[in-house]
N, C-alpha and C positions, 0 to 999 in steps of 0.2 A: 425585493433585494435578493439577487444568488447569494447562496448560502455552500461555502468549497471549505472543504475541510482539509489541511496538513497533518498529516502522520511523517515527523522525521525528528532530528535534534532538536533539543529543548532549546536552540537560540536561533531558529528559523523565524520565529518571532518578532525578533526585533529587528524589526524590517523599514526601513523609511518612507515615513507617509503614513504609517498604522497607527490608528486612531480610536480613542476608545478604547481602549484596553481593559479588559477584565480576567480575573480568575476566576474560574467557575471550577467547583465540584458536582460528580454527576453521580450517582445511582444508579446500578442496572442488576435485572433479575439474575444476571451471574457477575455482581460481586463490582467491585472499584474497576475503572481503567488504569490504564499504566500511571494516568497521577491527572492532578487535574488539568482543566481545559483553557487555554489562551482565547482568549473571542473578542475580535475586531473589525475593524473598517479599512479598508482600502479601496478609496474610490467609491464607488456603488454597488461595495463587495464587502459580502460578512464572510471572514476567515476565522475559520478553528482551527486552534494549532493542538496539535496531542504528541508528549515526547514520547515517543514507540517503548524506549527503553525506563520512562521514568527521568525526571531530574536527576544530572548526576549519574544517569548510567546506569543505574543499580541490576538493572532485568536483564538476567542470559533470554535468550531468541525463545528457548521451550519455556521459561517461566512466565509470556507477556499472555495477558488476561484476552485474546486477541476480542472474544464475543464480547465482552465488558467493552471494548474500543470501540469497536466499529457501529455496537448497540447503543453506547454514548454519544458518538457522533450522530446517529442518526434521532437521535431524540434531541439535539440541538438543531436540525432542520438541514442538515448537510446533506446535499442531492451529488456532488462530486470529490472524490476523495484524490490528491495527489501524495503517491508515495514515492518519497523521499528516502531514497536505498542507497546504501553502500553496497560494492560490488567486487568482486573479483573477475579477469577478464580469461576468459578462454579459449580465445580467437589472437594470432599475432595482429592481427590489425586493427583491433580492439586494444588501445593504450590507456595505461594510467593517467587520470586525469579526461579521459573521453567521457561525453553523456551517451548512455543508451534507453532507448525508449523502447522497450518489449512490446510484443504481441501476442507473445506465448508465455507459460508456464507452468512447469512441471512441479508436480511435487514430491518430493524426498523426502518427505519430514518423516517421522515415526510415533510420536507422543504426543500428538495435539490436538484439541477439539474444533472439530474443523466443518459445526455445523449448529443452527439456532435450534434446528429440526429432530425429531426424535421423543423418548416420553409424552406418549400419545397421541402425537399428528406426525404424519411423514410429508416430505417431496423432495420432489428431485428437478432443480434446477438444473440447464445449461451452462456449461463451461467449456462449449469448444470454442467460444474466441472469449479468452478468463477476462481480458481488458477491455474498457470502450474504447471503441475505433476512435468516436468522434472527441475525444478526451487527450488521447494519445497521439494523434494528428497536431493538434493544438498544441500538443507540449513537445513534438519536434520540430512546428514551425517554430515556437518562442525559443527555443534550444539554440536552434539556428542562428534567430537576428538577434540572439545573447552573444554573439561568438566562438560559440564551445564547439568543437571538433562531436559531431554526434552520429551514431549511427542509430537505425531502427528495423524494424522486423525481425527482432531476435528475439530465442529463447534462454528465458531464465528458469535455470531451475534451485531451488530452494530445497536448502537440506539443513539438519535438523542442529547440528553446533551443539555445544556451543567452542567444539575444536575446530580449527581449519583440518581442510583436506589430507589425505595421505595421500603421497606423490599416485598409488596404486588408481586411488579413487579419483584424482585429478584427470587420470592419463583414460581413464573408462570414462567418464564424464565428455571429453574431447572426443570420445570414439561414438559416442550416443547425439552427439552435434550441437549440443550446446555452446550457447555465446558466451552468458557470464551466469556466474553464482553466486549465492546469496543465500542468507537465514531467515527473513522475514515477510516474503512474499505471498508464503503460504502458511496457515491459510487466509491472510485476509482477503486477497481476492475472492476467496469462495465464501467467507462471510459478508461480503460488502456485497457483492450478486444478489444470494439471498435477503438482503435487504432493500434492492432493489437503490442501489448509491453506483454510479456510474466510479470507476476504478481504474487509475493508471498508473505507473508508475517513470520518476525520473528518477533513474540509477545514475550513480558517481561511480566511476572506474577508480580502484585505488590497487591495485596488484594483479601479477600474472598467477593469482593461485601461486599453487608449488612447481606447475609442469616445465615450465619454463626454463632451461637451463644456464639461459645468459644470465637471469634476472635472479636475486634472491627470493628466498622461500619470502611469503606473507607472514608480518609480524603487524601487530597494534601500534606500534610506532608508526610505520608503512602507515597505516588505515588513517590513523589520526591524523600525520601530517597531510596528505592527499585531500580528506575532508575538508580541514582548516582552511587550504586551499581554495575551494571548491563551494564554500558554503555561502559567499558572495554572491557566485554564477546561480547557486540553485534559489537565492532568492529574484535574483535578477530577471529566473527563467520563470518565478513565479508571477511576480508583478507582471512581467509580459504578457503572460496564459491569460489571463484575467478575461481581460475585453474579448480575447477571443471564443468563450465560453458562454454558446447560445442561450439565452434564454428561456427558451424552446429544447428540453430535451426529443431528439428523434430517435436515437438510438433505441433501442430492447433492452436499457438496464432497466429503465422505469416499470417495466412492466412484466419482472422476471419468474413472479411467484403467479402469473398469472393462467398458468397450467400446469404448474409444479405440484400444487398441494392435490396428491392423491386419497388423503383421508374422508369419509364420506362428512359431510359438514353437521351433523347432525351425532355425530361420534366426538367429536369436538368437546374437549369439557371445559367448564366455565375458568377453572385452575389453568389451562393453557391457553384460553380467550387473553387473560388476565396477564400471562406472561409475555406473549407473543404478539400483544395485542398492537404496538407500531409495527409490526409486520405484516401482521395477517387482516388486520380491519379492514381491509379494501373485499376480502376472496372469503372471508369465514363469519 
């Protein structure tokens, strides 16, 4: 049975047809996920649902445990993660309420742990294409026959919040070519790589930023009403994606630590065997 894990709203969940439902709390060697784990059936599909922010909201973008997430999802058997983002757009033809399905992404952040790697084993995974192709494909055909206005091959770049933009940093952001922005992108794409969890993301367009001068500045009223909106179409594009999602991974996420770890294996100590050990058992 695939096993596809949701990182978005805590009522992505209640989805029609989702069966079995359980809550599950998870353990990881850094610490609780954002709360605990939705886990179901849809069809001849096990879905985990993880609310990014916590039930309720509670987590700004720099407070989210991201390695506790993505190390939780991957110790419930998750080989595909969809993220579930809210957006800001930075393209005029990029409208509120549009889906966008990235290919790229930058990071801006400043304060985040943005690696499983380190105290005592190093590597260095690839991240010149941060998303799986074949993931991402999937969820702009389903985007599509959802009806949503969608664009893709864009870059998001992910900066750190938990303030929106200054008109200054909107207007350099538009000048570096960016599509749309966001808080939470990064780093879990670079944790879910290094676990070797195939990674994409469906962004929800819900504002022009600030740059825009027809349009008002971006407020939380703005986000939430556009979401509310929206949270239908991104179940709707999720049920879609399903079937479409081979069996058969081809892609290079499955196999991403598979030259990365430069540590001599014999330097390796039993204390990071132990930690890292869903990571690295296949290579150490």
């Amino acid at each position: 049975m695939k096993t596809v894990g949701i990182i978005g709203g805590s009522g992505l969940y209640e989805m029609e047809g989702l069966t079995d439902v359980e809550i599950v709390s998870v353990n990881t060697p850094w610490g609780k996920p954002s709360d605990e784990l939705a886990v179901g059936k849809l069809g001849d599909v096990r879905l985990v649902f993880l609310p990014r922010h916590g039930r309720g909201h509670k987590l700004i973008p720099s407070e989210i445990n991201y390695r506790a997430n993505i190390y939780a999802l991957k110790k419930m058997g998750v080989e595909w993660i969809i993220s579930v983002s809210a957006v800001g757009s930075m393209k005029m033809e990029i409208a509120p309420g549009d889906v966008v399905i990235p290919s790229q992404l930058y990071d801006h952040t400043k304060s985040r742990a943005s690696t499983f790697f380190g105290d005592g084993i190093a590597a260095h995974v690839s991240m010149a294409d941060p998303v799986c192709p074949a993931l991402s494909q999937a969820l702009y055909e389903s985007s599509e026959d959802s009806g949503a206005r969608v664009h893709r091959d864009a870059t998001y770049i992910c900066m750190e919040g938990p303030q929106f933009s200054s008109r200054a940093e909107s207007n350099i952001y538009r000048k570096w070519g960016v599509d749309i922005i966001g808080m939470t992108n990064m780093p879990e794409a670079k944790l879910a790589r290094e676990a070797e969890i195939c990674y994409a993301t469906l962004a929800l367009t819900t504002d022009y930023d600030c740059w825009h001068d027809d349009h008002d500045d971006v407020t939380v009223d703005d986000i939430i009403e556009t979401l509310m909106k929206n949270v239908e179409l991104a179940k709707k594009v999720i049920a879609e994606v399903l079937p479409r999602i081979s069996d058969k991974r081809e892609c290079n996420c499955p196999n991403a630590l598979e030259n990365a770890i430069i540590t001599s294996r014999d330097a390796v100590s039993d204390e990071v065997k132990q930690r890292l050990g869903l990571l690295i058992e296949r290579y150490v």
